[in-house]
C-alpha positions as YAML, in Angstrom:
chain: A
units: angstrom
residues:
- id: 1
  name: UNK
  ca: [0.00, 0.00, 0.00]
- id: 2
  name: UNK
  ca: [1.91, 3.42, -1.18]
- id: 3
  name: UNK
  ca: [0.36, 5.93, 1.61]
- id: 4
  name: UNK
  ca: [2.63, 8.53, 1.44]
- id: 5
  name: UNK
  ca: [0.96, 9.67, -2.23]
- id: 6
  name: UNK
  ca: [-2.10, 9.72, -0.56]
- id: 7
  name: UNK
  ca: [-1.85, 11.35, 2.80]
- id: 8
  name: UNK
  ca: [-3.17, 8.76, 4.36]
- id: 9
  name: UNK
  ca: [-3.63, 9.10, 8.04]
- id: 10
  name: UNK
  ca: [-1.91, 6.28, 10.02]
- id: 11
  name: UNK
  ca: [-2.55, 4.12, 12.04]
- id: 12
  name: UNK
  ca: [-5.91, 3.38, 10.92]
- id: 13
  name: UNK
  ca: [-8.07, 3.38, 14.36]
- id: 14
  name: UNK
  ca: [-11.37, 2.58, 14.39]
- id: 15
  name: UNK
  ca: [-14.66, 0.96, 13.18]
- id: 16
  name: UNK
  ca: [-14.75, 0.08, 8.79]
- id: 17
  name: UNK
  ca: [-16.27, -2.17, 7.35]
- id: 18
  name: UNK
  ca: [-15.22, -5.61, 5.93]
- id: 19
  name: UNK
  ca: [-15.63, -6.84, 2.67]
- id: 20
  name: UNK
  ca: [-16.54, -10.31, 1.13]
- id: 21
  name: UNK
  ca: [-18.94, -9.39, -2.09]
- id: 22
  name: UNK
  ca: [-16.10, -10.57, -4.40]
- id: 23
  name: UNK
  ca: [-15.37, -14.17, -2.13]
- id: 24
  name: UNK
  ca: [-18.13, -15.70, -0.70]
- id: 25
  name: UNK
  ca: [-15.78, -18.67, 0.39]
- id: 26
  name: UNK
  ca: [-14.51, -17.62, 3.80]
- id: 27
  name: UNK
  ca: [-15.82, -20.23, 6.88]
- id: 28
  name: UNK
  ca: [-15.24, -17.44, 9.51]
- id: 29
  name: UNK
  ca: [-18.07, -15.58, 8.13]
- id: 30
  name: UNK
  ca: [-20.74, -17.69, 6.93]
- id: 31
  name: UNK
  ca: [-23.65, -15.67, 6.19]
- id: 32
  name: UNK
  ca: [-26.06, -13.48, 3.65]
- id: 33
  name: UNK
  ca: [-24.85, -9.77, 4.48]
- id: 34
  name: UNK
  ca: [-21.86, -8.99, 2.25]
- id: 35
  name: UNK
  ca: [-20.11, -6.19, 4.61]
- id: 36
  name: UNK
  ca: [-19.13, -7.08, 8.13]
- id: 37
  name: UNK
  ca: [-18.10, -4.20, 10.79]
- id: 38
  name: UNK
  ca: [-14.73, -4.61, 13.01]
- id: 39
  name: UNK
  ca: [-12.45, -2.47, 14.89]
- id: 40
  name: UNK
  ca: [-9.60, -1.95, 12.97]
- id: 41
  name: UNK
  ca: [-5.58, -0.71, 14.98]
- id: 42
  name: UNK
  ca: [-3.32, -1.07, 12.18]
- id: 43
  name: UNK
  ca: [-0.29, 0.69, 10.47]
- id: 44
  name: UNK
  ca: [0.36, -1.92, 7.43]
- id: 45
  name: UNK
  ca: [-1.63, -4.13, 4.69]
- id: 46
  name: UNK
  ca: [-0.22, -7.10, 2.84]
- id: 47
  name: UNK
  ca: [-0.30, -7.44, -0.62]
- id: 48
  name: UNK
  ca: [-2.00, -10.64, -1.84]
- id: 49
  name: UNK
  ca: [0.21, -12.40, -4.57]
- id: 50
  name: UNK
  ca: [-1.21, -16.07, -4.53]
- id: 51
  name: UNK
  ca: [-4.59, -16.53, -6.59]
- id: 52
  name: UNK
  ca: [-5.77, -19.48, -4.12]
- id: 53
  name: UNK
  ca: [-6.27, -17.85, -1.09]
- id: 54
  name: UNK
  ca: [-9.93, -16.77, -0.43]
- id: 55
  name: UNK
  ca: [-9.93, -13.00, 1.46]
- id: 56
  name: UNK
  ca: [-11.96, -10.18, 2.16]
- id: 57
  name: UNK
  ca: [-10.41, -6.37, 1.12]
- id: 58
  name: UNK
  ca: [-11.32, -3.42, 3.24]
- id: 59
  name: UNK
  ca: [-11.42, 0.35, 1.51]
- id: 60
  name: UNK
  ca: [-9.33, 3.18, 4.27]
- id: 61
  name: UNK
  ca: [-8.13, 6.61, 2.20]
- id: 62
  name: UNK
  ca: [-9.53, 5.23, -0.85]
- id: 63
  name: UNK
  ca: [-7.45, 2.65, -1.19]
- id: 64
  name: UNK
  ca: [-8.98, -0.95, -0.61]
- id: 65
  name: UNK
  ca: [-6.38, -3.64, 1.12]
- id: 66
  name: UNK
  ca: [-6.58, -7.75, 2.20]
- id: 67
  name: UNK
  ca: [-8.21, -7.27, 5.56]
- id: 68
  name: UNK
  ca: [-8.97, -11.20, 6.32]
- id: 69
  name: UNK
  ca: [-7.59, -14.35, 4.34]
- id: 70
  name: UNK
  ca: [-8.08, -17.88, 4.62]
- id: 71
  name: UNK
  ca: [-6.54, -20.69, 2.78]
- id: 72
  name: UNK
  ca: [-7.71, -24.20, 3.52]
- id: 73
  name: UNK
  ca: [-7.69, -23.97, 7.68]
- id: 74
  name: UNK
  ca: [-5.26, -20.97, 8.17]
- id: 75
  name: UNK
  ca: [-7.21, -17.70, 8.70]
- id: 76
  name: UNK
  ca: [-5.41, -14.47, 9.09]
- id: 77
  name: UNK
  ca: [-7.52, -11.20, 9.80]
- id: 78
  name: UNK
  ca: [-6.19, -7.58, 9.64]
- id: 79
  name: UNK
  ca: [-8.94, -6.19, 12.60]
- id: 80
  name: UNK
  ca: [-9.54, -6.58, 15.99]
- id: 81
  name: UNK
  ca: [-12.23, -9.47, 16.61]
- id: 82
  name: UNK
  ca: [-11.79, -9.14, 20.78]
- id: 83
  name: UNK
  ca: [-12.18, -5.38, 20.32]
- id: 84
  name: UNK
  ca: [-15.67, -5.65, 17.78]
- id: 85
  name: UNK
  ca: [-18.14, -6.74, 19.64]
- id: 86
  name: UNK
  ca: [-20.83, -9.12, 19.01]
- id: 87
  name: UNK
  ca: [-19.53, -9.37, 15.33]
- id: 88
  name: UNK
  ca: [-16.24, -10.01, 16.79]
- id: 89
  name: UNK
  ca: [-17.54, -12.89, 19.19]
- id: 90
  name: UNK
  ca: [-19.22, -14.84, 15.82]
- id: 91
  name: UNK
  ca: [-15.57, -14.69, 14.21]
- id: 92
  name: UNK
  ca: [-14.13, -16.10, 17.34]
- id: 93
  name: UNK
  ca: [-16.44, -18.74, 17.77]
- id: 94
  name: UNK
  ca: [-16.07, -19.69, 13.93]
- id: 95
  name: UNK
  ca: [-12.48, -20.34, 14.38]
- id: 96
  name: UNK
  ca: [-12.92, -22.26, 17.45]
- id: 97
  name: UNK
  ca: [-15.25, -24.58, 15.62]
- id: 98
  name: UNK
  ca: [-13.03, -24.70, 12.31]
...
């Protein structure tokens, strides 16, 4: 993620949303709504080079980065799930039962 062009404000603190329209794959968040809510404390993004992995981006600055991955029984998530709430909780409990 080049942030310096942008002026992005860093960290990125606080609530955004989560996004799975394009990958409707991921076990940790089995349901119908396509954008999830989390609490987000982060200075950094990955960039996603391998095709397989199923992941969810999330848009901060305008600039949309990999905020969750999971390939076969390895998750990874960018957010906070003990810091957001109920929606936080579900994650949790969907890795406990993966």
């Amino acid at each position: 993620m080049i942030v310096q062009e942008k002026k992005i404000k860093l960290p990125h603190i606080g609530w955004n949303k989560v996004d799975i329209s394009k990958n409707q794959n991921l076990d940790l968040l089995k349901e119908s709504n396509h954008f999830f809510r989390f609490y987000f404390v982060h200075s950094y993004a990955a960039n996603l080079n391998e095709i397989d992995i199923d992941y969810a981006t999330t848009s901060y600055g305008g600039l949309a980065f990999v905020s969750m991955i999971q390939k076969e029984k390895i998750f990874g998530v960018q957010f906070h799930p003990e810091k957001s709430g109920f929606q936080g909780l579900r994650i949790l409990k969907q890795f406990l039962l993966n």
